[in-house]
C-alpha positions as CSV (number, residue, x, y, z in Angstrom):
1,X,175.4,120.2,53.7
2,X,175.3,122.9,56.5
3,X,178.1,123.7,58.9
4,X,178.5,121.2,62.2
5,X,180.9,122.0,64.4
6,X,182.0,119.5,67.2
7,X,180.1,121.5,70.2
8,X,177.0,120.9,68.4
9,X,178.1,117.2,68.4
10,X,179.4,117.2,72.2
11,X,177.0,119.6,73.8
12,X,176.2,120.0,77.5
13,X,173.0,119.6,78.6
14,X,170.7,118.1,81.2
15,X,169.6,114.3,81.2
16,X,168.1,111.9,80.3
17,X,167.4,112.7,76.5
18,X,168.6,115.2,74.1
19,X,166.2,114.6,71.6
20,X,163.3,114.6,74.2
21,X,164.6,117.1,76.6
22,X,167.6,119.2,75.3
23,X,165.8,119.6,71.9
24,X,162.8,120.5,73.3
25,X,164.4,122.9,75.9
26,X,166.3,124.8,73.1
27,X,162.7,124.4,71.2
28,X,161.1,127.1,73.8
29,X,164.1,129.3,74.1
30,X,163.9,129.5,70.2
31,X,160.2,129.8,70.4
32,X,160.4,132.7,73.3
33,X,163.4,134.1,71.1
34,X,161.0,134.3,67.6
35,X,157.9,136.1,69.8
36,X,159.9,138.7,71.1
37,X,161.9,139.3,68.0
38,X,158.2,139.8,65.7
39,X,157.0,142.2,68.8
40,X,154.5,139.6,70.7
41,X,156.1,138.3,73.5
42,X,154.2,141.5,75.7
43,X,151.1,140.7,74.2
44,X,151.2,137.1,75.5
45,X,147.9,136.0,77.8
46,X,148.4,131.8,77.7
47,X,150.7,129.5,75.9
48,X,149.8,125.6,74.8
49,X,152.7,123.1,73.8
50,X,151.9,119.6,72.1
51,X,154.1,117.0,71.8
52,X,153.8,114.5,68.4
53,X,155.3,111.6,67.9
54,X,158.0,110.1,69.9
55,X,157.9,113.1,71.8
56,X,154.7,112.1,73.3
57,X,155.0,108.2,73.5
58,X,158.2,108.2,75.5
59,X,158.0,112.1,76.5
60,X,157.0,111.9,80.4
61,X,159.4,109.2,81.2
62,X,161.9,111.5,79.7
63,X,161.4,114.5,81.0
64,X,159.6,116.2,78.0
65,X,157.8,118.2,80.6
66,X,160.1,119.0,82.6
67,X,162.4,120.5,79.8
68,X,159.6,122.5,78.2
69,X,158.7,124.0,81.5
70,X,162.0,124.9,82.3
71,X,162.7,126.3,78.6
72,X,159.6,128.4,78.7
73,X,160.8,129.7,82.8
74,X,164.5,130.7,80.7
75,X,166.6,128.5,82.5
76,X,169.7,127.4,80.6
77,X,170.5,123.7,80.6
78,X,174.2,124.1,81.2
79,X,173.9,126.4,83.9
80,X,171.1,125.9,85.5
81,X,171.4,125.1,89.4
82,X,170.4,121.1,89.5
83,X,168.6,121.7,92.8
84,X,166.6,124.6,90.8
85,X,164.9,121.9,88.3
86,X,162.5,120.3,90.5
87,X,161.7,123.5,92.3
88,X,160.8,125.5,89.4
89,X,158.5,122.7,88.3
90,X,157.3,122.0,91.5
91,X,156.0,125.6,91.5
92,X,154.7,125.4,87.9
93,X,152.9,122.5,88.9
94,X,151.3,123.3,92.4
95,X,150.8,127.9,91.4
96,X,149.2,126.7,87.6
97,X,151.3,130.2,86.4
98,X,154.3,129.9,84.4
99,X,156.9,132.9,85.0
100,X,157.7,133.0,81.2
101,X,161.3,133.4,80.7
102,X,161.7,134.9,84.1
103,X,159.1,137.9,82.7
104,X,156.1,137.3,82.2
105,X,154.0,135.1,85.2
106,X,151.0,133.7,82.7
107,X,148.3,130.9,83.8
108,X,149.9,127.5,83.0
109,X,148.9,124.3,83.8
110,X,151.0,121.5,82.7
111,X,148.2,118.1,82.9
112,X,146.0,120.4,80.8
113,X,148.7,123.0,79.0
114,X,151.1,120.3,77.6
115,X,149.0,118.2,75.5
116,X,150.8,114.7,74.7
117,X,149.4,113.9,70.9
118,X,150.5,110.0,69.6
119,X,149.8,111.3,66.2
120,X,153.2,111.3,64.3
121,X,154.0,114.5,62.5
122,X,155.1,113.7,58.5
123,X,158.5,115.6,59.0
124,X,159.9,113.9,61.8
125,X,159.0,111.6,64.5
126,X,160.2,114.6,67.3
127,X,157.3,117.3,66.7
128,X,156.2,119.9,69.3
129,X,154.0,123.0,68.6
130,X,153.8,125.7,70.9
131,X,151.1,127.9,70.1
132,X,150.3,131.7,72.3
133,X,146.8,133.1,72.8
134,X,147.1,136.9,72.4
135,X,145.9,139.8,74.7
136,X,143.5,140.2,71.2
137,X,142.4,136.9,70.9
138,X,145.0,135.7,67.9
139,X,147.2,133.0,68.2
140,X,150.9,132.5,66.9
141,X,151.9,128.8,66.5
142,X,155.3,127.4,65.7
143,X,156.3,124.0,64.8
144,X,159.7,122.4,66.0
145,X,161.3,119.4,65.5
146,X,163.8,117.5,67.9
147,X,165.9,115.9,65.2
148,X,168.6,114.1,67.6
149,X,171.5,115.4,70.0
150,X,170.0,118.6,71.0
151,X,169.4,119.7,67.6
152,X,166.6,121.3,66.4
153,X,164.9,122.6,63.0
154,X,162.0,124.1,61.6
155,X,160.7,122.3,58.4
156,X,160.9,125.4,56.1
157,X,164.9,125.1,57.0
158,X,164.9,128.9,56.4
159,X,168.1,129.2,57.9
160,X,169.3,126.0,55.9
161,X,171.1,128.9,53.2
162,X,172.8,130.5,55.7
163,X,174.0,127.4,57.2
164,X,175.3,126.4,53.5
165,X,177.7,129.5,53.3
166,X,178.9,129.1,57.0
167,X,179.6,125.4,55.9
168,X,181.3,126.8,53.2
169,X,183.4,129.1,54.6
170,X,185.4,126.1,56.1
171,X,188.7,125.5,54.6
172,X,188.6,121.7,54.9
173,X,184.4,121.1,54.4
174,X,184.2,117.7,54.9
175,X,180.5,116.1,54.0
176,X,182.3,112.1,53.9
177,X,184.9,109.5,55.1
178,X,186.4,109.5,51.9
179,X,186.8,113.5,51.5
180,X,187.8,113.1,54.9
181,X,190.9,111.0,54.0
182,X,191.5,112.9,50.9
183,X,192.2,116.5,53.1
184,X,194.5,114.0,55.1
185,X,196.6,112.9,52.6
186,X,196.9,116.0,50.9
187,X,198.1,118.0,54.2
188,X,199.6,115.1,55.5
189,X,198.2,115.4,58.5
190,X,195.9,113.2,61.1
191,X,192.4,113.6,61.6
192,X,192.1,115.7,64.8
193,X,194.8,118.5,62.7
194,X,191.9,118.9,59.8
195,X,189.4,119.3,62.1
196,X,191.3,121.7,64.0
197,X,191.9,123.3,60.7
198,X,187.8,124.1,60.2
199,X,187.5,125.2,63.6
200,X,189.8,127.8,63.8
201,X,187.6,129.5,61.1
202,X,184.6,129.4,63.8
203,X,186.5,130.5,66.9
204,X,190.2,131.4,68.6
205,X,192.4,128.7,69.3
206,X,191.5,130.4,73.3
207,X,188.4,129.7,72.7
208,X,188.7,126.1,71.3
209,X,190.1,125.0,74.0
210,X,188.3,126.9,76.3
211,X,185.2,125.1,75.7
212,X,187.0,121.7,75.1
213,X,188.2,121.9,78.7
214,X,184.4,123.0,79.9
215,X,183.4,119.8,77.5
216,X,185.7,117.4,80.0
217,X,185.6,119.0,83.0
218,X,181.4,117.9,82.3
219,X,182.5,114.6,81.9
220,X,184.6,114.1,84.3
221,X,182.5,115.6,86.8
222,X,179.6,113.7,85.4
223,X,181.7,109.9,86.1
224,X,183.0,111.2,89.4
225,X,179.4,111.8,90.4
226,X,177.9,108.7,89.5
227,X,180.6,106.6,90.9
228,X,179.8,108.3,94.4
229,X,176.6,108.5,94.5
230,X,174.4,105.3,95.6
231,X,170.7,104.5,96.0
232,X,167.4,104.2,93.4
233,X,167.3,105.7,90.1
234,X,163.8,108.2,90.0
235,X,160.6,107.0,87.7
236,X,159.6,103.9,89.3
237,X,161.4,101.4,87.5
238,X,163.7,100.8,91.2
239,X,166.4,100.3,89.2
240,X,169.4,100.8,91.7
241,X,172.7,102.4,91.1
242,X,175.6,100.2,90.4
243,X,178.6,102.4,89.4
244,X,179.0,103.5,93.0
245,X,179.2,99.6,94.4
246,X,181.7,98.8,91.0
247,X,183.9,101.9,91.9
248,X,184.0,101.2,95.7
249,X,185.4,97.1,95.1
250,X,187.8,98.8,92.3
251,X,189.5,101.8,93.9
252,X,192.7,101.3,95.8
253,X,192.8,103.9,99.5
254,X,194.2,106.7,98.3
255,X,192.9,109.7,99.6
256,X,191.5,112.4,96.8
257,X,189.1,115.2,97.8
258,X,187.9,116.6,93.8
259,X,187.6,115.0,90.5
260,X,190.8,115.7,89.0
261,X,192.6,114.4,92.2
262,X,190.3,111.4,91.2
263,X,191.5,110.7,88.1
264,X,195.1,110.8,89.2
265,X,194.5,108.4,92.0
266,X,192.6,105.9,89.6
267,X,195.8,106.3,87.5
268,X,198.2,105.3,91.0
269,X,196.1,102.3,91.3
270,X,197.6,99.0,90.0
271,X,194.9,97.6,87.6
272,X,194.7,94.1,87.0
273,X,194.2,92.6,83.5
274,X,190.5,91.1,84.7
275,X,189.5,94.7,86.2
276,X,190.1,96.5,82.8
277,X,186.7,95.9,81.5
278,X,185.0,96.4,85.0
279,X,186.7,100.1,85.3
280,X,185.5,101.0,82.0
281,X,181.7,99.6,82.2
282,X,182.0,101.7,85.8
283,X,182.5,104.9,83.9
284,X,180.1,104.4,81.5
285,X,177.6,103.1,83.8
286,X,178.5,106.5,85.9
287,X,177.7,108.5,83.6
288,X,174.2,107.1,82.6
289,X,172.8,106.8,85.5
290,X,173.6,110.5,86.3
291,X,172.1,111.0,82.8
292,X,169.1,109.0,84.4
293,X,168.6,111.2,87.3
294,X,168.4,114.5,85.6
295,X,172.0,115.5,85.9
296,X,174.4,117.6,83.5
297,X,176.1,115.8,81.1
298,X,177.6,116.2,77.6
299,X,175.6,114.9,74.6
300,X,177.8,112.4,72.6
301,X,176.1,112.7,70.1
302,X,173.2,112.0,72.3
303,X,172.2,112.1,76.5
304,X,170.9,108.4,75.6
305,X,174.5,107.3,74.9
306,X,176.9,110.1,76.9
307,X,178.5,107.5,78.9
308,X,180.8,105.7,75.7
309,X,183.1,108.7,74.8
310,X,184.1,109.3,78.4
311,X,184.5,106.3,79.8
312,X,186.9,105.0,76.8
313,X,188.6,108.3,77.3
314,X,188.8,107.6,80.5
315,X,190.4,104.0,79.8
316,X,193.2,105.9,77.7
317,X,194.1,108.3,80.5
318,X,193.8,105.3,83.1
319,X,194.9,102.4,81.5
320,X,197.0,102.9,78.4
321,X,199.2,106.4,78.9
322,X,199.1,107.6,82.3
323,X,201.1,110.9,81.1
324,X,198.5,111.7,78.8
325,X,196.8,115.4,79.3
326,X,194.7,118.0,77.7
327,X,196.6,117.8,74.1
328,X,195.9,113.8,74.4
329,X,191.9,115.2,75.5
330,X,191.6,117.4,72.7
331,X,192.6,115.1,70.1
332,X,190.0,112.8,71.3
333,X,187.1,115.0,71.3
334,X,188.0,116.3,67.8
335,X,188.3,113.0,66.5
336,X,185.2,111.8,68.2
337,X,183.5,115.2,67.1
338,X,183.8,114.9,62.9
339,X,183.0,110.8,63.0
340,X,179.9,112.0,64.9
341,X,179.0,114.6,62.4
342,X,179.9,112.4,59.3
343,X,177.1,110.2,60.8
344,X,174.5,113.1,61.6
345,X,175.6,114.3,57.8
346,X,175.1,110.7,56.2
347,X,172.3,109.5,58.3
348,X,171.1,110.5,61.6
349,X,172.1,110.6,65.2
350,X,167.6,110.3,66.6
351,X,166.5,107.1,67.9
352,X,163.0,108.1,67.1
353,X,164.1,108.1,63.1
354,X,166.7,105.4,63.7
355,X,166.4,102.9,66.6
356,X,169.1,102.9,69.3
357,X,172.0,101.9,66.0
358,X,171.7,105.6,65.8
359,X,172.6,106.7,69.6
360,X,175.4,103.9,70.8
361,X,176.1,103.0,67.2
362,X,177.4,106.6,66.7
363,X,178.8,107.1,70.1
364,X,180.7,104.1,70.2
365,X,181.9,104.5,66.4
366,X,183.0,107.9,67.4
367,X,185.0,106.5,70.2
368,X,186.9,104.2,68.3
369,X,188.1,106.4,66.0
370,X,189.5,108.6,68.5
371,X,191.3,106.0,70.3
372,X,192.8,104.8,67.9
373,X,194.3,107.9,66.2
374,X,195.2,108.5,70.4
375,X,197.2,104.7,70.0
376,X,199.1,105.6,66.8
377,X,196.9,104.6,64.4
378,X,196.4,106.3,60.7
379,X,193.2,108.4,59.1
380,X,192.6,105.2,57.3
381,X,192.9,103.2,60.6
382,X,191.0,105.8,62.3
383,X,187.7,105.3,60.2
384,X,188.2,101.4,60.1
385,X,187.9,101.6,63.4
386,X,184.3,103.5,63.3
387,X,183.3,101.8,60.9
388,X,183.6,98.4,62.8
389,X,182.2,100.3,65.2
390,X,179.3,100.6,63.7
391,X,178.8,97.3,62.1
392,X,178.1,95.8,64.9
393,X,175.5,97.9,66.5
394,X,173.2,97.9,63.1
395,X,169.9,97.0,63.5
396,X,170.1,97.8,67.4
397,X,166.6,98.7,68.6
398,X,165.4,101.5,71.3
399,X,163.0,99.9,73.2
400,X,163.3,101.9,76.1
401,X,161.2,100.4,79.7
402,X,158.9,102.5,81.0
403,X,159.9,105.0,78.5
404,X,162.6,106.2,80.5
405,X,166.5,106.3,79.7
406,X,167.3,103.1,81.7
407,X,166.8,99.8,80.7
408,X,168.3,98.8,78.6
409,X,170.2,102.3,78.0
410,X,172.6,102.3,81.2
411,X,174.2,99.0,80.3
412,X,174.3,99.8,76.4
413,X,176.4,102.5,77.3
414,X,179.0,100.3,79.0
415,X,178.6,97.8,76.0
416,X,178.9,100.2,73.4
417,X,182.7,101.8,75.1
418,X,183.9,97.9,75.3
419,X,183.0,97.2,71.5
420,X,184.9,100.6,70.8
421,X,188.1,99.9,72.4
422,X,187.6,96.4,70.6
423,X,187.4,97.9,67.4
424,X,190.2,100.2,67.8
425,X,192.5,97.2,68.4
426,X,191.8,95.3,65.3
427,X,191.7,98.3,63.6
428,X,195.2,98.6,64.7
429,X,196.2,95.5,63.6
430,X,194.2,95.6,60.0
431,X,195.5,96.5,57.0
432,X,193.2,99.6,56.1
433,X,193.7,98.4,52.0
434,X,192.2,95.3,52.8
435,X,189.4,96.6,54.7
436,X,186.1,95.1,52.6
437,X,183.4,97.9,54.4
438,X,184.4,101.5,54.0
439,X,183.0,104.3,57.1
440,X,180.8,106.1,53.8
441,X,179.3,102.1,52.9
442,X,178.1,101.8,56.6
443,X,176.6,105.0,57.3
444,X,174.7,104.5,54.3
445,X,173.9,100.9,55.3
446,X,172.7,102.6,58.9
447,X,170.7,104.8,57.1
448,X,169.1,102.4,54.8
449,X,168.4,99.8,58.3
450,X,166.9,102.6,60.1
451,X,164.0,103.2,57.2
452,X,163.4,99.8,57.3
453,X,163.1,99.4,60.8
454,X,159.3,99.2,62.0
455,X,158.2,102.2,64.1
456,X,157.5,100.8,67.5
457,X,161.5,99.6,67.1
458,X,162.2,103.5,67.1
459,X,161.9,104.9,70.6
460,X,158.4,104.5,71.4
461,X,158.0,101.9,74.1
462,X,155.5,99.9,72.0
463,X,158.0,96.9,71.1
464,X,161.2,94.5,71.9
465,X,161.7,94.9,75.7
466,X,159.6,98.0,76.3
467,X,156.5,95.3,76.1
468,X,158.1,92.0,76.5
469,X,159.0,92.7,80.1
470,X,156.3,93.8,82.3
471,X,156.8,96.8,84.6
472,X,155.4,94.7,87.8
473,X,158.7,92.2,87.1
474,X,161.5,95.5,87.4
């Protein structure tokens, strides 16, 4: 079992997908990466990329273009200039040249240069193959695969060794719930200290929280954003905006000028027991439709469900402990982290391999736990309240519209933070002994759902609502 920090589980990136843009984003920096390191990248006279799979079923309505283009031009998706996005693959598209990684201007035409293949590739349903035509006539291919949250792989795995010994050099390696529990009983401490533990052996405790603090100043920036911005959501669906009409009947008159003056006016506001629900579906809602729209946001585990982890963070800091700050923050996002990864570990985090029980299943199991080791609870407690979690998103499809990260996503995002605060409060008031499901016994059971789930169930837009509702009705 290799090495998985939490920032590759929260990861910031640019919407809507991280298995069909971030992955294939990082795919062409890789790819750009392995041409100059074997001493072609010079030599380069045209470049092809196909997409396989899921990739190239759902791939234009999420972006797949888009992200390859701007991988290939060397733009990095969490600093990249939003306004840049469209106008670097507006040029792309009207020049036909492609200024590879900022270098190299080639001839690139993307109707004819990214070739979208419905033929699934036997490794995984996420395939792309970018292949370069030499100065000499040879060509260099290389096959990736988008394997969920940003992640991605080569089949050989030739790095998987290396991986191994990193994952080993861990003083707590954790591959399960139940190894989880043991390190927390035997140093008698809570989840979010063990994880802490493992990643002091990666980076400085500077560091650490460093990027933890990038990780949530991207969230919070990401709600703030979609709660203040109004009108259609792009692709053709017309689906329109809601968090901004939400926030406006929910936010009291206080004055605030930046997001962090936000979140401390939200927390002056008297909230009523009725609008509890409403503020957290706004912040999840938020955060999707930025996600929607080709925003930044943090993967969590994926794009598809970023809006779960902050909006129920966002209901702590809001709702339960207005004192709460970064220390409360951290804890979360450590938590959240390591039940993510046991899932990625266990099972798998794509919709394209696992249906949509794999996106806001995970995300909203992840939640849970974190909020309720944030309300007292125990390890044991802590994973009870994944696992329900998760229970009760097995079997949940991806069927996305259109193909593009909106209906249903949006609103599953908004679900999926509700069902976690609901788990965390009967996990709160269970008796962990007499728990029947252990966290390891359902992310097997996920695992075990997703192979049996038919194909067109799994992110392509060929069943459930993808085809039962008509794009003439949206």
């Amino acid at each position: 079992m290799e090495c998985i920090s939490i920032f590759d589980m929260l990861k910031i990136g640019i919407g809507p997908s991280s298995s069909h843009t971030l992955g294939p984003w990082r795919a062409a920096e890789r790819w750009i990466a392995r041409l100059k390191a074997k001493g072609y990248f010079a030599q380069v006279a045209s470049i092809q990329v196909h997409m396989y799979g899921s990739l190239s079923l759902t791939g234009k309505g999420h972006a797949t273009d888009y992200a390859v283009i701007l991988g290939l031009s060397g733009a990095d998706p969490e600093y990249v200039p939003l306004a840049d996005i469209h106008t670097i693959v507006q040029h792309t598209k009207e020049t036909k040249h492609l200024n590879l990684n900022g270098e190299k201007n080639l001839p690139f035409d993307p109707v004819s240069d990214i070739i979208f293949n419905r033929k699934f590739l036997p490794f995984h349903a996420n395939g792309l193959k970018f292949t370069a035509v030499l100065t000499d006539g040879k060509k260099k291919s290389q096959t990736y695969y988008s394997i969920g949250g940003g992640f991605v792989v080569v089949e050989e795995r030739k790095n998987a060794k290396r991986n191994i010994a990193t994952f080993k050099t861990f003083p707590l390696p954790v591959t399960n719930g139940q190894q989880l529990l043991g390190y927390c009983k035997r140093e008698k401490k809570p989840i979010s200290e063990i994880v802490l533990t493992n990643e002091r052996s990666l980076r400085t405790d500077a560091e650490i929280d460093h990027e933890l603090h990038r990780i949530w100043d991207t969230m919070l920036e990401c709600m703030y954003i979609g709660c203040h911005t109004e009108g259609i959501l792009p692709g053709g669906l017309q689906v329109r905006r809601r968090a901004f009409g939400m926030h406006q009947n929910l936010k009291g008159d206080l004055p605030y000028a930046d997001p962090k003056e936000w979140l401390q006016t939200i927390r002056q506001t008297e909230v009523k027991f009725r609008q509890i629900l409403k503020w957290v579906s706004c912040f999840a809602l938020a955060v999707n439709e930025v996600n929607a729209s080709l925003g930044r946001v943090v993967t969590a585990p994926t794009n598809g469900s970023a809006g779960v982890i902050p909006a129920v963070l966002m209901y702590y800091l809001v709702i339960e402990n207005h004192d709460a700050g970064f220390e409360a923050i951290k804890k979360f996002l450590l938590v959240a982290g390591e039940i993510g990864s046991i899932f990625k570990k266990g099972a798998t985090i794509s919709a394209a391999m696992g249906g949509c029980q794999a996106e806001i299943g995970v995300s909203s199991a992840m939640a849970a736990g974190a909020l309720t080791e944030l309300l007292g609870g125990s390890p044991e407690q802590v994973l009870m309240a994944a696992e329900i979690a998760m229970e009760h998103h097995l079997g949940l499809t991806c069927d996305p519209i259109g193909g593009l990260v909106q209906i249903p996503c949006i609103e599953r995002n908004s679900m999926g933070a509700i069902k976690a605060i609901n788990a965390a409060e009967l996990a709160l008031g269970s008796d962990p002994l007499e728990a029947k499901v252990p966290l390891d016994k359902v992310v097997q059971t996920m695992w075990e759902t997703a192979k049996d789930m038919n194909t067109k169930y799994k992110e392509t837009s060929e069943g459930g609502l993808a085809v039962g509702v008509y794009l003439s009705d949206c």
